[in-house]
N, C-alpha and C positions, 0 to 999 in steps of 0.2 A: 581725743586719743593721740593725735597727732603730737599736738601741743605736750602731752606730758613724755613721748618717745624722744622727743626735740630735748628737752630738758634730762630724759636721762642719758641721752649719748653727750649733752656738754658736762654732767656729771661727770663722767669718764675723764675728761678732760681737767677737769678745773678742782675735781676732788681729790687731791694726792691723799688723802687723809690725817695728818694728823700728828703724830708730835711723838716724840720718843724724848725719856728725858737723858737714859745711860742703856749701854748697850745691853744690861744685865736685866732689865725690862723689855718684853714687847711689847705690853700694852700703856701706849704712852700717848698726853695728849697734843703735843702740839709738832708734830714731825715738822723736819726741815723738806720743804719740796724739792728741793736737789737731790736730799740725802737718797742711797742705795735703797732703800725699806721703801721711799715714798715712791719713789719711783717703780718699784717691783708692785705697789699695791695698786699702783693705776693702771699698769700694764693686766696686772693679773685681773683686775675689776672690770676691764676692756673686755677680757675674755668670757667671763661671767656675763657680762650682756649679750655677748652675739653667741652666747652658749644658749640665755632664752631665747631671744628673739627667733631663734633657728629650731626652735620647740625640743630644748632638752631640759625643760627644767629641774632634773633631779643632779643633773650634772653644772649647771648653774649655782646651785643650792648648795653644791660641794664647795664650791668657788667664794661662795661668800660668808658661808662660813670660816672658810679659811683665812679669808680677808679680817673678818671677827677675831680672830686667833692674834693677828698681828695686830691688831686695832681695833680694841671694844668699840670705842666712838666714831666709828665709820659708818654714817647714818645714812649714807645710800646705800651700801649693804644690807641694812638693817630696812632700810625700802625695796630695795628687792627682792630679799627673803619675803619680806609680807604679802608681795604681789606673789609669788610662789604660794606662800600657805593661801590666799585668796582664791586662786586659781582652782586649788583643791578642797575648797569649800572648808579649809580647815581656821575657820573665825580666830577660835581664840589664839591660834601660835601665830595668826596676821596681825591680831591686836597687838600681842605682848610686842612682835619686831617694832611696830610700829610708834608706839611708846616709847623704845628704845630709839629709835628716828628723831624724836620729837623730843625725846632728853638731850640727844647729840645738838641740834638745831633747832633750838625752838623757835627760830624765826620765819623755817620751811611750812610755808601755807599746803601746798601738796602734802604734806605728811597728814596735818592736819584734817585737810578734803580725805584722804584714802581712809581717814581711823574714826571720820564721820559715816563713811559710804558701809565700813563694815561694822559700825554699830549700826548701824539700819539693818544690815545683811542677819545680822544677830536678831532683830525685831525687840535690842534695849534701847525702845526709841526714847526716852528719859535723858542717857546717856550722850545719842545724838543729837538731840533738839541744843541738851548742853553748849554741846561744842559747835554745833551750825553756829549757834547765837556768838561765839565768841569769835566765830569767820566770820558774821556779816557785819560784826562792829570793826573790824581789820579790812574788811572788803566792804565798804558800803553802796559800793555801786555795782553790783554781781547778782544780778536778778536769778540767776542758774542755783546759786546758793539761798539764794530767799525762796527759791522753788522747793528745795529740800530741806529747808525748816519746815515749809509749811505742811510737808507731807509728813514731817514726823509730829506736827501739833494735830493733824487732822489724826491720824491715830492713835493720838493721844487723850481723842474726843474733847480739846479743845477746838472747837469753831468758832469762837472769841478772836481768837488766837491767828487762826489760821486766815480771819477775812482783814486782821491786822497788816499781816506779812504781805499777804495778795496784796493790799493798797500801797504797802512800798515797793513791789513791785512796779505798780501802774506808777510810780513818780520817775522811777526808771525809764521803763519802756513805754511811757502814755500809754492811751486810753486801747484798753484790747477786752474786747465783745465775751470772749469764753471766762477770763477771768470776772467780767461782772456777772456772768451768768452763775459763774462757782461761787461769788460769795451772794448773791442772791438767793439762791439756793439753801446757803448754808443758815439765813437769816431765816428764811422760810420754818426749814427744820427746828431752830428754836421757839418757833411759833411768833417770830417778831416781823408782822407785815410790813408796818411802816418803815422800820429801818431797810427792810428788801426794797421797797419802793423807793427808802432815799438814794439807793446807790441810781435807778436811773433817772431822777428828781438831778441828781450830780451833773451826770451827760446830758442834760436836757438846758440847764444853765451852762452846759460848752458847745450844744448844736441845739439850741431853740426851735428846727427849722425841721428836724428830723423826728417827723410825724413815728417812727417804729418804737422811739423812745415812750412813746407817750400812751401807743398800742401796748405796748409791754404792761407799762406800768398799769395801768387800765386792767389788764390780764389778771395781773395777781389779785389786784382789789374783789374783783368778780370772784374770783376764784374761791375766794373769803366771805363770801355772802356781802363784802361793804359794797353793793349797789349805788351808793348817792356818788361815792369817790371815785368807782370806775367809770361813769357815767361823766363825772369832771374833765377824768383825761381824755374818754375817747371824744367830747366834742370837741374840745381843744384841738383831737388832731381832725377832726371833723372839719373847722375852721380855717383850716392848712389847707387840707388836700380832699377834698369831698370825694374825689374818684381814685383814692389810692385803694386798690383791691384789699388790703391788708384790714384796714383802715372801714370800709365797706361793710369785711367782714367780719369785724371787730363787734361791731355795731350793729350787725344783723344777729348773731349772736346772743348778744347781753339782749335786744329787746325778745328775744324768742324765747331766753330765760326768763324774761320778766310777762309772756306773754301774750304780750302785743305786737298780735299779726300785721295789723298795717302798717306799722312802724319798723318792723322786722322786714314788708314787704319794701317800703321807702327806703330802706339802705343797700338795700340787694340791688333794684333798680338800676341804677348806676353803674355796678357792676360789670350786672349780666348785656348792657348795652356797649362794654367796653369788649374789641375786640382783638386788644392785645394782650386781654389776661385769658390764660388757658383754660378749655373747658372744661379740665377735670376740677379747675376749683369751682366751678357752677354747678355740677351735678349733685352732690349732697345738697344743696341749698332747692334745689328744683325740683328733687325727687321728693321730698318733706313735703310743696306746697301742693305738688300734684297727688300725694297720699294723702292729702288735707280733704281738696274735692272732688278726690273719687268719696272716702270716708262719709264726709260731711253734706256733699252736693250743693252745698250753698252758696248761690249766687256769687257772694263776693267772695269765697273761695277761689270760687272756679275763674271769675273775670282776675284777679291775683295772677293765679296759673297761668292762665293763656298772654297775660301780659309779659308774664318771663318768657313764656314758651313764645312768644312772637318775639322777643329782646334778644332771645339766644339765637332763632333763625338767620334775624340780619346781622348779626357779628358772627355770627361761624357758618357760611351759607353752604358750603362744603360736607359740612357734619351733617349723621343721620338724627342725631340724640334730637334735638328742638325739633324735628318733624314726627318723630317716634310720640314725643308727650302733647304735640300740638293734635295728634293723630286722637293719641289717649283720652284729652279732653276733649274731642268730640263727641266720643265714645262714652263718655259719663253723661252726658246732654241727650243721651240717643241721635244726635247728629251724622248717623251712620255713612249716607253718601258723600255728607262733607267731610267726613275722614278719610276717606278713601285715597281723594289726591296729596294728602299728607303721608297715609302709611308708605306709595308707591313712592313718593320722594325720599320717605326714609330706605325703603330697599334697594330703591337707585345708589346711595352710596355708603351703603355697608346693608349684605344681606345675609352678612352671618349670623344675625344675632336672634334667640327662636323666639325670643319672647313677642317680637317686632310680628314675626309670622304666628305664632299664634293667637294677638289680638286681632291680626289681618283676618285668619281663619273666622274668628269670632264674628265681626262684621259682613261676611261674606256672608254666614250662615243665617245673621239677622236680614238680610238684602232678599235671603233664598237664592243669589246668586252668586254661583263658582265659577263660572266661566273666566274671571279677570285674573285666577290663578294660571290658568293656562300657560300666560306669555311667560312663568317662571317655571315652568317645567323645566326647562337642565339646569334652573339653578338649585332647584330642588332636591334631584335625581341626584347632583353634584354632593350637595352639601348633605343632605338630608335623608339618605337611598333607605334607612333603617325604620323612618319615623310614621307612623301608623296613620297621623290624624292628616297631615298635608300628602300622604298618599292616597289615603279615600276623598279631600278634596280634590286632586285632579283627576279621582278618579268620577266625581260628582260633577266638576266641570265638561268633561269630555260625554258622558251621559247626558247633559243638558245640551250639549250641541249634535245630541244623535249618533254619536261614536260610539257605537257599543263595543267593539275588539279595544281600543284605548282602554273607556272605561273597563273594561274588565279586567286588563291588562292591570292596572293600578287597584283596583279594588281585590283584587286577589295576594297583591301584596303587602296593602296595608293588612287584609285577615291575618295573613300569617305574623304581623308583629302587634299586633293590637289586644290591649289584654284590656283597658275601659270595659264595663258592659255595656255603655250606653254609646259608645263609640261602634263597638263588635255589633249592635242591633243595627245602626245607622247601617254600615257597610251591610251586613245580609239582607236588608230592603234594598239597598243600591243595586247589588248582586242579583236579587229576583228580577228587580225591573231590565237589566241592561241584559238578563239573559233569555227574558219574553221575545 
C-alpha cells in the first residue's frame, strides 16, 4: 500500500500530462511541460490527491474528471477515478477507467495489477487468470503475482494449473512447508497419490536427513490402503531416528492398522520411555492398551500395559495419569492391595480427577475396608461436597472405626443426594448400624 501511495504522489510530480497540439483543442496528446495547461493539470491533479487521501472522494472525483476534460490521456486520472469507483464497490466504472489507464500507458504494471485485482473482485476469474499470466511473463520474479494466478486457477477448478504456479513460486522463494502441503493436497483431490508423494520424495532428495519428510509421505500412502509403501518410508525414517516421537507414532499406528499388537507395542515403547515428549501425546496410545486388558484380560495384554504404565511413571514421575492405569491394572488382576499404593500416589498429585476416586472407592469396597479414605476427607468435602458414593464411604470409614456421630454425619448426606438404588440400600444399612 505504501509502495503504491509512493508512486502516486511522484505521479503528481512527474505526470504534467500531456500534449496539446493548437489552442483550439483541449484534448491533445503530447503537452509541453512548461506550457500553462501542463502545469495547471499537475497543480490541479495535486489537489485531486490530497482531496482523497483526506477522505473526500466525491470531491476528488470532480478533480479528475476535470483533469479528463483537459486531457483524455491522463492515465493517472484515469487510475484514480478507478481507485474511487473500487472504493465503492462500483467494478465495472473501475474497469472501464482503468482500461482507459492502460490505453494511455501501457507500459504502467500498476494499472495492470489494479484491472487484475478488480476482475477477481468481479469473480470474471477467466479474465484475471488472463491478464495475471501476462504480469508474471513481465514480472517473473513476483511470487505475490504468481500468488494471484493461482487463486484465480484454483477457482477456476484447475489444480493442474494451480500446483504449476505454486512450484514457480518455490523457485522464487525456496522450499516453503504450507505450499507443499497445498499442492499435496490438491494432487490428493485428483486422486493421484503418487504424484502427492512426489512433491515430499522432492524435499527428501534436498534434506535426506529429515525423518518428517519421510513420516509424511508414509501418511498418505497409509492413508490409501498402499500398506507395502508406507511401511518403506516409515522404516526409512525408522533407520534415522528410532526415538523421534513423530516417527514412533507413525509406526505404532500403521501396525495397529495392520493389527499387530506387539509390533504396535514395540514402537510405542520408545516413546513412552522418552521423557521429553509430552504426555498428552501418550495418553491415546495407553488408554487403547489399558481398554485392551481390562476387555481382553489376557496375560500378554496386560504385561503390554503395565510395561507402558511402568515407562510413563519413570518419565513423568510428577504426573498422576501412569499411577492412575498402573493402579487400573491391578485392579483387572484383582490385585486389589497392590493397587492401593498406586491409586494414593495418583491422588497425591492430582485429586481432581472422579474417575481416579471412584476406582479407589471400588477397591476399598473389594478390601471391605474404608478407613484409608479417611486421610482424604477435606479433599473430599473440598472437591466433592455434592457426590453420594465418596460421602457414604467416609461415612463407612468413620463407622468401621466406631465413630458413629461422623459417620452419620456423612451418611446422612450422602441419602440426601444419592439416587443408585443399590447405593440408597448400602447407606440405609450403614444408617441402622451407626444408629444402634
Amino acid at each position: 500500500m505504501m509502495r503504491r501511495v509512493f508512486l502516486l504522489l511522484m505521479a503528481s510530480l512527474l505526470l504534467s500530462g500531456v500534449s496539446a497540439q493548437t489552442k483550439k483543442t483541449r484534448n491533445t496528446a503530447a503537452m509541453d511541460p512548461s506550457s500553462v495547461l501542463a502545469r495547471k493539470i499537475s497543480a490541479t491533479y495535486t489537489d485531486g490527491l490530497k482531496a482523497y487521501f483526506s477522505g473526500r472522494p466525491n470531491e476528488a472525483m470532480k478533480v479528475f474528471q476535470g483533469i479528463i476534460l483537459d486531457n483524455p490521456n491522463h492515465d493517472a486520472s484515469y487510475y484514480m477515478m478507478s481507485k474511487i469507483y473500487a472504493d465503492q464497490k462500483s467494478y465495472h466504472d473501475a474497469e472501464q477507467s482503468l482500461l482507459q489507464a492502460i490505453k494511455a500507458d501501457k507500459k504502467n504494471i500498476w494499472y495492470k495489477v489494479d484491472l487484475a485485482d478488480i476482475y477477481m473482485q468481479k469473480g470474471d476469474y477467466a479474465a484475471a487468470a488472463k491478464l495475471w499470466e501476462a504480469i508474471c511473463k513481465e514480472k517473473d520474479n513476483n511470487e505475490y503475482y504468481l500468488y494471484a494466478l493461482s487463486e484465480c486457477y484454483l477457482n477456476m477448478k484447475k489444480p493442474e494449473k494451480v500446483i504449476a504456479t505454486y512450484s514457480k513460486m518455490e523457485d522464487i522463494i525456496g522450499h516453503n512447508d504450507e505450499i507443499t502441503q497445498a499442492k499435496v493436497q490438491l494432487w490428493l483431490y485428483m486422486n493421484k497419490v503418487k504424484e502427492a508423494v512426489g512433491e515430499y520424495d522432492k524435499l527428501i532428495k534436498l534434506f535426506p536427513h529429515n525423518v518428517e519428510y519421510y513420516v509424511k509421505a508414509g501418511r498418505i500412502y497409509q492413508s490409501n490402503n498402499m500398506m507395502p509403501q508406507a511401511l518403506s518410508y516409515y522404516e526409512k525414517a525408522m533407520e534415522m531416528r528410532s526415538d523421534d516421537p513423530e516417527v514412533c507414532v507413525a509406526m505404532a499406528n500403521y501396525w495397529e492398522q495392520q493389527g499387530n499388537r506387539q509390533k504396535q507395542f514395540e514402537s510405542l515403547l520408545p516413546l513412552f520411555k522418552n521423557s521429553s515428549v509430552e504426555l498428552v501425546k501418550k495418553t491415546a496410545a495407553m488408554h487403547s492398551f489399558v481398554s485392551a486388558a481390562v476387555n481382553s484380560k489376557r496375560q500378554e495384554d496386560i504385561r503390554q500395559a503395565e510395561q507402558l504404565a511402568d515407562a510413563l511413571i519413570q518419565a513423568h514421575l510428577d504426573m498422576a495419569l501412569g499411577y492412575a492405569y498402573k493402579a487400573s491394572l491391578n485392579v483387572v488382576v484383582k490385585k486389589y492391595r497392590e493397587s492401593m499404593p498406586y491409586f494414593e500416589q495418583a491422588l497425591s498429585r492430582d485429586n481432581t480427577v472422579f474417575a481416579v476416586w471412584e476406582d479407589y472407592c471400588y477397591v476399598l469396597k473389594q478390601l471391605d475396608d474404608w478407613t484409608p479414605l479417611l486421610k482424604y476427607e477435606q479433599d473430599i468435602v473440598s472437591l466433592f461436597p455434592n457426590n453420594a458414593k465418596l460421602l457414604c464411604g467416609l461415612g463407612l470409614g468413620f463407622l468401621q472405626q466406631k465413630k458413629k456421630d461422623k459417620a452419620l454425619e456423612y451418611l446422612k448426606k450422602a441419602n440426601a443426594f444419592a439416587y443408585d438404588a443399590e447405593l440408597k440400600t448400602t447407606i440405609r444399612q450403614a444408617l441402622q448400624a451407626a444408629e444402634q
